[in-house]
DSSP file (Angstrom, degrees, kcal/mol; ACC not computed):
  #  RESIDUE AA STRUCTURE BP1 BP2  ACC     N-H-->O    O-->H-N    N-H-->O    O-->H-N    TCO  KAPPA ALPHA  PHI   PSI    X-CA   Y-CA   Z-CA
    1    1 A X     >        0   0    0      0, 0.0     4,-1.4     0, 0.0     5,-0.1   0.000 360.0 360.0 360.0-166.5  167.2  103.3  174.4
    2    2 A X  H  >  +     0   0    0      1,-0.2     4,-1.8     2,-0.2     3,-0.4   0.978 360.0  58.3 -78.7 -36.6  164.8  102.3  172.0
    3    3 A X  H  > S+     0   0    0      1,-0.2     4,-1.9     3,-0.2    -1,-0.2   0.894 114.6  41.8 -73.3  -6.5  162.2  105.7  172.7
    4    4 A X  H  > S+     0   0    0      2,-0.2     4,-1.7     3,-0.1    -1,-0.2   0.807 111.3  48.1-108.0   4.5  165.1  108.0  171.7
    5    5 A X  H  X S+     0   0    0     -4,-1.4     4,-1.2    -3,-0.4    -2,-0.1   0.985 119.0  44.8 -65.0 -61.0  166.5  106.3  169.0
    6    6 A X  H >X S+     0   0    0     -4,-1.8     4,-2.6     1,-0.2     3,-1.0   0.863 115.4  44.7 -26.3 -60.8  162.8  106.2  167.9
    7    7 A X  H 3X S+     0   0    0     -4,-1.9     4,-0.8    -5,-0.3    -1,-0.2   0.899 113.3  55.1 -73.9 -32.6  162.3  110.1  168.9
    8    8 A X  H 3X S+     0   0    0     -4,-1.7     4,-1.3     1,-0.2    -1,-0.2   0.691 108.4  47.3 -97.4  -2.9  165.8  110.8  167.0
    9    9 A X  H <X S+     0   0    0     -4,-1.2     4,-2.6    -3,-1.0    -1,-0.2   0.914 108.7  55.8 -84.2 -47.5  164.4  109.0  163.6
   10   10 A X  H  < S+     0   0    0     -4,-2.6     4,-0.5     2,-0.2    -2,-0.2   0.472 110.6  40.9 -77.9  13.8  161.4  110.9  163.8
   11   11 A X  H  X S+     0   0    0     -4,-0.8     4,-3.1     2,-0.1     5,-0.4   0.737 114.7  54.1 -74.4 -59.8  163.2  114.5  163.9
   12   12 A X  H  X S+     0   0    0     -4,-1.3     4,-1.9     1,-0.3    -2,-0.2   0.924 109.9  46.1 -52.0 -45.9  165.4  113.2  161.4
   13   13 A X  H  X S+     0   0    0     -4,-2.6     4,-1.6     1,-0.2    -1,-0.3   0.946 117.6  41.3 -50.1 -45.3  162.5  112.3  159.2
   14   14 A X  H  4 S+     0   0    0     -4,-0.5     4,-0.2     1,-0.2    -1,-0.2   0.705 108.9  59.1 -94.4   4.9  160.6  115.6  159.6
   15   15 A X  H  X S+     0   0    0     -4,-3.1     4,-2.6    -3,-0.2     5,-0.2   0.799 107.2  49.6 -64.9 -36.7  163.9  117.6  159.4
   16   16 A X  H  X S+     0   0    0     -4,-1.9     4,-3.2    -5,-0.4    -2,-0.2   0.924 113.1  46.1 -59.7 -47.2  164.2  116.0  155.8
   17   17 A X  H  X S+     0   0    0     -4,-1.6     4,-1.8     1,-0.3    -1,-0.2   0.661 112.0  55.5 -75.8  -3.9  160.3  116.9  154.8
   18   18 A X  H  >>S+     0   0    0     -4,-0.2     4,-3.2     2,-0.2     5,-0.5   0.940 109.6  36.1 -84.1 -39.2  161.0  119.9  156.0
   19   19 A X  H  X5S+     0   0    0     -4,-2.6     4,-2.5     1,-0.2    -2,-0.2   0.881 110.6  67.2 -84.5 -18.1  164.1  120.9  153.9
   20   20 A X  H  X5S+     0   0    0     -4,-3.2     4,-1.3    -5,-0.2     3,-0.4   0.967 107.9  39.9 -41.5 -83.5  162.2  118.8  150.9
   21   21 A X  H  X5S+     0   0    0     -4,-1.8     4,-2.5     1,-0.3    -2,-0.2   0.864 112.5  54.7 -47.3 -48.1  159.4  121.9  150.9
   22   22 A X  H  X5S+     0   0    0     -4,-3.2     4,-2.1     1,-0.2     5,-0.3   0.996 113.7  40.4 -46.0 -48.7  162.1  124.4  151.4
   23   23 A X  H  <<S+     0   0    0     -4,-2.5     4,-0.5    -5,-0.5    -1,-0.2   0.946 116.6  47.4 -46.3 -47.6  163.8  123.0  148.3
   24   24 A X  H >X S+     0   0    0     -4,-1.3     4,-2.4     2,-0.2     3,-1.1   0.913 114.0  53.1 -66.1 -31.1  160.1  122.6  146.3
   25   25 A X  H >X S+     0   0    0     -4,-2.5     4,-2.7    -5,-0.3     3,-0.7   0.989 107.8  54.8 -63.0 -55.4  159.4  126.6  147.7
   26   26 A X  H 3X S+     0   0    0     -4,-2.1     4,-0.9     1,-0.3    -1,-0.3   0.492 105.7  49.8 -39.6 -15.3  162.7  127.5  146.1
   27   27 A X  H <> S+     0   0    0     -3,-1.1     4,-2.3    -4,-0.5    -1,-0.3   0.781 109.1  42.9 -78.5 -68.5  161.7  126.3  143.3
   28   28 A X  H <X S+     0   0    0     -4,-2.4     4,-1.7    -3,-0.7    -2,-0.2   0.810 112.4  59.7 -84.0 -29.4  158.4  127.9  142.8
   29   29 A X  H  X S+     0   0    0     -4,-2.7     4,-1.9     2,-0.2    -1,-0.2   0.950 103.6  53.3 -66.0 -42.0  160.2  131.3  144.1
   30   30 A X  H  X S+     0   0    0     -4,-0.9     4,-1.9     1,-0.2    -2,-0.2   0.886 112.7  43.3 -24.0 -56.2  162.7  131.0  141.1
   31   31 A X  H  X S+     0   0    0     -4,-2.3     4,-1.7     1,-0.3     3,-0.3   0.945 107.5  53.9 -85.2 -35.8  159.9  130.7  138.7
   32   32 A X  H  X S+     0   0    0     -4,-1.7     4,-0.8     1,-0.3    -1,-0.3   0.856 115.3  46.7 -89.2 -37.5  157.7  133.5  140.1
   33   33 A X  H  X S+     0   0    0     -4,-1.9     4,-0.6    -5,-0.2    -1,-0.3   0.835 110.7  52.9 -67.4 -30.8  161.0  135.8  139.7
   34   34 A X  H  <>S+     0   0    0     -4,-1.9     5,-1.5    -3,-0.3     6,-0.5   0.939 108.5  45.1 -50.8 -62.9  161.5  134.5  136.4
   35   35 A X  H  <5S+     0   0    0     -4,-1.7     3,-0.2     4,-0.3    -1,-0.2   0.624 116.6  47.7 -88.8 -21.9  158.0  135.4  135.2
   36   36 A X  H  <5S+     0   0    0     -4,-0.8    -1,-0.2     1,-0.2    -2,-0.2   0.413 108.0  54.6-123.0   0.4  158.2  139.2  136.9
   37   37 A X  T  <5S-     0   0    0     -4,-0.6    -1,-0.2    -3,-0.5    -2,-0.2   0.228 121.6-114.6 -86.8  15.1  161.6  139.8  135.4
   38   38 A X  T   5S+     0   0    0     -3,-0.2    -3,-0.2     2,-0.2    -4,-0.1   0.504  82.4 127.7  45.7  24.0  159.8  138.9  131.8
   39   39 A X  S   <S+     0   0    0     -5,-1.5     2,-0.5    -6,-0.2    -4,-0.3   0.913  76.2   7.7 -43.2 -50.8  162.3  135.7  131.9
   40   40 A X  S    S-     0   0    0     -6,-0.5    -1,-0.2     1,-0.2    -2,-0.2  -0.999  94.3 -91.7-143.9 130.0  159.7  133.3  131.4
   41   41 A X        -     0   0    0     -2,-0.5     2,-0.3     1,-0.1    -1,-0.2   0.355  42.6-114.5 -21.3 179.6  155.8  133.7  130.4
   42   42 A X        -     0   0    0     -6,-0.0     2,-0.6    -4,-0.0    -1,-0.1  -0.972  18.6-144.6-121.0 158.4  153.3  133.8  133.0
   43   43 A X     >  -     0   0    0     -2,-0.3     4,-2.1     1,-0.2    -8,-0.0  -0.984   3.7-161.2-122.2  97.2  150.7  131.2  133.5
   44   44 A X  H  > S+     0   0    0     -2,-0.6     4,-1.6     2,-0.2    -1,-0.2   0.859  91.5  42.2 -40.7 -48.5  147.4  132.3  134.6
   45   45 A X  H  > S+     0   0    0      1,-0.2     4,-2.3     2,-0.2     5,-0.3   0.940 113.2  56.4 -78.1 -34.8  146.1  129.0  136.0
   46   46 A X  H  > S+     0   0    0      2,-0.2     4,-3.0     1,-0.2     5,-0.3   0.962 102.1  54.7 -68.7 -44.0  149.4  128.3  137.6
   47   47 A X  H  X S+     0   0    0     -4,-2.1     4,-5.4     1,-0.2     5,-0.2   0.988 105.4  54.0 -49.6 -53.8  149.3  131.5  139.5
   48   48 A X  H  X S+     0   0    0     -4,-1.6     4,-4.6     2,-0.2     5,-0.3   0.787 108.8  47.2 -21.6 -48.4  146.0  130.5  140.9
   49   49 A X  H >X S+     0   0    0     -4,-2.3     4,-2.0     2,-0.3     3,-0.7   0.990 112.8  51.0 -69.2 -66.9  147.3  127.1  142.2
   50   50 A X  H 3X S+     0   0    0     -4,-3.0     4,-3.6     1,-0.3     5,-0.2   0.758 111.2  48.0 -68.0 -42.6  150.1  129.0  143.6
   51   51 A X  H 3X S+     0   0    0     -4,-5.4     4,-2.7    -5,-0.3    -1,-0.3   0.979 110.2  46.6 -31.0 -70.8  147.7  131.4  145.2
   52   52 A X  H << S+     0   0    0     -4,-4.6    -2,-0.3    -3,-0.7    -3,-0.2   0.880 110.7  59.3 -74.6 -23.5  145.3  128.9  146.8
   53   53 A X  H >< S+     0   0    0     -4,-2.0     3,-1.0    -5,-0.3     4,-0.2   0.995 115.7  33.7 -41.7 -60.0  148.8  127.0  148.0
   54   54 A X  H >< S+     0   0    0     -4,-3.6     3,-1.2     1,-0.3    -2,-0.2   0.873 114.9  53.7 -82.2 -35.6  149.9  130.2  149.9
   55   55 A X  T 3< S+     0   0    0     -4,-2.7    -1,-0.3    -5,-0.2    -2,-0.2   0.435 108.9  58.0 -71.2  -3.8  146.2  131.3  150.9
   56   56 A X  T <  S+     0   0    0     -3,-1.0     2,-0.3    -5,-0.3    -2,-0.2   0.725  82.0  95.9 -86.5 -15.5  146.1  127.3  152.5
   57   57 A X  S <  S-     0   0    0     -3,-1.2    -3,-0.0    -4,-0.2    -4,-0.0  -0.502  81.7-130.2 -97.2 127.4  149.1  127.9  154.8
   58   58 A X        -     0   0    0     -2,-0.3     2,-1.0     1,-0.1    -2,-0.1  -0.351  25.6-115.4 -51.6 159.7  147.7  128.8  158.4
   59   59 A X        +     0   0    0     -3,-0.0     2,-0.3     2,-0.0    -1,-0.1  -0.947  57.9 156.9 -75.7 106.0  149.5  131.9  159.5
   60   60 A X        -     0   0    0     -2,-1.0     2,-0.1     3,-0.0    -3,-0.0  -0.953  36.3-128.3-148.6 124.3  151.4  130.2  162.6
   61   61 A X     >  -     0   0    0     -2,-0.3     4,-1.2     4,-0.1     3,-0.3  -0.352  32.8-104.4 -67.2 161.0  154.7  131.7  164.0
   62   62 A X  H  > S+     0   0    0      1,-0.2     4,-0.9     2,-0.2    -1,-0.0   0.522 117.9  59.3-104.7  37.3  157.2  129.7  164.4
   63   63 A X  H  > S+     0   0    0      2,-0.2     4,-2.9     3,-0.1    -1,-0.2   0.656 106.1  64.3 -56.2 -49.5  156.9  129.3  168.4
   64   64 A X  H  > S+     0   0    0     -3,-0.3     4,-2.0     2,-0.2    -2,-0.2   0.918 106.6  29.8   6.2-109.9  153.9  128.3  167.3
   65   65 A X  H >X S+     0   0    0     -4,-1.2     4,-0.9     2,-0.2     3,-0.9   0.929 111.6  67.0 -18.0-103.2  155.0  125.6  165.6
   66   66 A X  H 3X S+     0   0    0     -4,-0.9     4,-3.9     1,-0.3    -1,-0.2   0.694 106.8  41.1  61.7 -89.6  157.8  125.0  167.8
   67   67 A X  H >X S+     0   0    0     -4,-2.9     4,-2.0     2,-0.2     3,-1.2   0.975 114.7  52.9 -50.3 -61.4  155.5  124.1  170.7
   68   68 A X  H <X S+     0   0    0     -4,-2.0     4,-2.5    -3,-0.9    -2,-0.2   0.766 115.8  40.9 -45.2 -31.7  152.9  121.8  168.2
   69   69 A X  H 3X S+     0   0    0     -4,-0.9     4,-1.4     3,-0.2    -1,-0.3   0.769 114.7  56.1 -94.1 -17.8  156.1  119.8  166.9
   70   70 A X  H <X S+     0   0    0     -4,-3.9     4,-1.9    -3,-1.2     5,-0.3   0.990 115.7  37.8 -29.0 -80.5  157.2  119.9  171.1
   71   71 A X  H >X S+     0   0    0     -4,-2.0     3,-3.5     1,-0.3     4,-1.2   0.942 116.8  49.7 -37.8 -77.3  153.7  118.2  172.0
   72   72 A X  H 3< S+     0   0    0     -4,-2.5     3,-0.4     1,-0.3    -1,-0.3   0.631 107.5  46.6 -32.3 -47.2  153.6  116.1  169.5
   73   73 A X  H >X S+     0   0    0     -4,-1.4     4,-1.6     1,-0.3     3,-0.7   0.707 115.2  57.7 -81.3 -21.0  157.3  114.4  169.5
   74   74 A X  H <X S+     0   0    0     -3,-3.5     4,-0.6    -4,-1.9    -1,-0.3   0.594 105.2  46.0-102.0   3.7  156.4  114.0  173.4
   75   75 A X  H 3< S+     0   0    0     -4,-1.2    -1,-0.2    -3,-0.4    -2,-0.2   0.453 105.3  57.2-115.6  22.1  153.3  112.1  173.0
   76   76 A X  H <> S+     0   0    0     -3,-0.7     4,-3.0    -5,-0.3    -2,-0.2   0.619 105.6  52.3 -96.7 -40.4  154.6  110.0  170.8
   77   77 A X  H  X S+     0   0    0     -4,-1.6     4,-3.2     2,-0.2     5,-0.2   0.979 106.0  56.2 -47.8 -63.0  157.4  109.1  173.4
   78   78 A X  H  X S+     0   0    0     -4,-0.6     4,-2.3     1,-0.2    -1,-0.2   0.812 106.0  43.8 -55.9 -28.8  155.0  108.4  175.9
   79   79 A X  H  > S+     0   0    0      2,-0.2     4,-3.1     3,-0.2    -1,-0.2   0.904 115.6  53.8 -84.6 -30.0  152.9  105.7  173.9
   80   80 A X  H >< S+     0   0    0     -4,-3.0     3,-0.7     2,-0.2     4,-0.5   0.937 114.6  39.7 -22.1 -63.7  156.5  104.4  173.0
   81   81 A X  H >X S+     0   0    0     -4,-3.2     3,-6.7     1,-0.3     4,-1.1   0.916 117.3  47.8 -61.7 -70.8  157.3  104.3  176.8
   82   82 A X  H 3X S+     0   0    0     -4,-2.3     4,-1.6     1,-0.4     3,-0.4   0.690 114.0  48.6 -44.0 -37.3  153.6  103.0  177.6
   83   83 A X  H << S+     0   0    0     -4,-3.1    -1,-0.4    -3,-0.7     4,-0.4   0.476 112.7  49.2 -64.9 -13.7  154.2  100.1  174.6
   84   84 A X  H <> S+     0   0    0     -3,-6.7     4,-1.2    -4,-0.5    -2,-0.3   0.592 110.0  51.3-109.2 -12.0  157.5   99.4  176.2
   85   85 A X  H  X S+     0   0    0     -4,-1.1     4,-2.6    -3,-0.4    -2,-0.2   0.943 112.6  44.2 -64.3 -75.0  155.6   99.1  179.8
   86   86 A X  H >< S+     0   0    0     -4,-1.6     3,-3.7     1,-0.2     4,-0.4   0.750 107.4  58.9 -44.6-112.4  153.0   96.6  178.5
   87   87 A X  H 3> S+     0   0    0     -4,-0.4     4,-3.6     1,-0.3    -1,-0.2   0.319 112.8  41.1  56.5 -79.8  155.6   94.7  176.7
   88   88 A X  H 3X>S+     0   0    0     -4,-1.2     4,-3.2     1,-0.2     5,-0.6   0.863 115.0  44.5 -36.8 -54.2  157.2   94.3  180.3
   89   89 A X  H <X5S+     0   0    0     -3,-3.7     4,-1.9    -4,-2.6     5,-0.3   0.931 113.0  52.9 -70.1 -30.6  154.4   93.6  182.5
   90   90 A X  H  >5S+     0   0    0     -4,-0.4     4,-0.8     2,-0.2    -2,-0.2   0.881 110.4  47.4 -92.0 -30.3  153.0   91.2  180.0
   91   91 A X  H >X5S+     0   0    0     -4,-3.6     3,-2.2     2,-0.2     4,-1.2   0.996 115.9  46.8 -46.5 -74.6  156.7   89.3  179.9
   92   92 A X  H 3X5S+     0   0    0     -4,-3.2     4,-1.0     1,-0.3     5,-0.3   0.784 111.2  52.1 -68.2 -27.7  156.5   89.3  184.1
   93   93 A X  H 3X<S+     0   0    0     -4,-1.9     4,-2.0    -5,-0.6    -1,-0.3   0.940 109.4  50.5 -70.0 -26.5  152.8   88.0  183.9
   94   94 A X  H <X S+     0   0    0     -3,-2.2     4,-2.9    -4,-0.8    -2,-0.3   0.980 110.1  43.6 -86.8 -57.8  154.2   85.4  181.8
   95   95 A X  H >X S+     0   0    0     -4,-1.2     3,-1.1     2,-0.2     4,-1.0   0.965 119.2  52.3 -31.9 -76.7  157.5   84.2  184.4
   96   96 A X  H >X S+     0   0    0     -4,-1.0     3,-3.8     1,-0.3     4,-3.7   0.803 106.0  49.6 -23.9 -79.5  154.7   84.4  187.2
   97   97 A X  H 3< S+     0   0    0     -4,-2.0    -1,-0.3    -5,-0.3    -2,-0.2   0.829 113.1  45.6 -13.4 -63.9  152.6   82.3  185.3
   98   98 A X  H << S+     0   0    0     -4,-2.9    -1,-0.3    -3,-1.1    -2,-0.2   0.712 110.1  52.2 -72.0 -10.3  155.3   79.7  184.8
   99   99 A X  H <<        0   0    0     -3,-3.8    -2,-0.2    -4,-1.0    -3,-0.2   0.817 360.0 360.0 -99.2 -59.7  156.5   79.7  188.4
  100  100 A X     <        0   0    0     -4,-3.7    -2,-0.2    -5,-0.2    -3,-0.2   0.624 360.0 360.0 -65.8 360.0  152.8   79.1  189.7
């Protein structure tokens, strides 16, 4: 029905963002092997950034995580369901309506 079509676009969307940051981490791990094999220069200010990037990310396991993206995808079903509820009653107020 429509909440798991809904619940199965928003996996697929945050499966996508996820494997976008894997790609951009790959990325930035390339260059940080690059720079400490002498391959490529190093960039003080760019270490910083890269620092305060990795010093931003909570330390969360990923049960953790797990559960948050758990909650979350089920209370987003539930105002579906409750928006498909409304939806209903407000149709059946409306028949009533026309029969009285």
């Amino acid at each position: 029905g429509i909440n798991a079509e809904y619940g199965k676009q928003w996996y697929q969307r945050r499966v996508r963002a996820c494997d976008d940051m894997i790609s951009q981490i790959n990325i930035v791990l390339t260059h940080i092997k690059k720079v400490l094999a002498g391959d490529a220069p190093a960039d003080k200010e760019l270490g910083r950034q890269i620092m305060e990037v990795v010093q931003a990310v909570p330390n969360l396991d990923s049960d953790t995580i797990t559960n948050m993206l758990n909650s979350h995808m089920q209370d987003l079903l539930a105002v579906e369901y409750l928006t498909y509820l409304t939806r209903q009653q407000l149709a059946v107020s409306a028949r009533l309506n026309q029969i009285l």
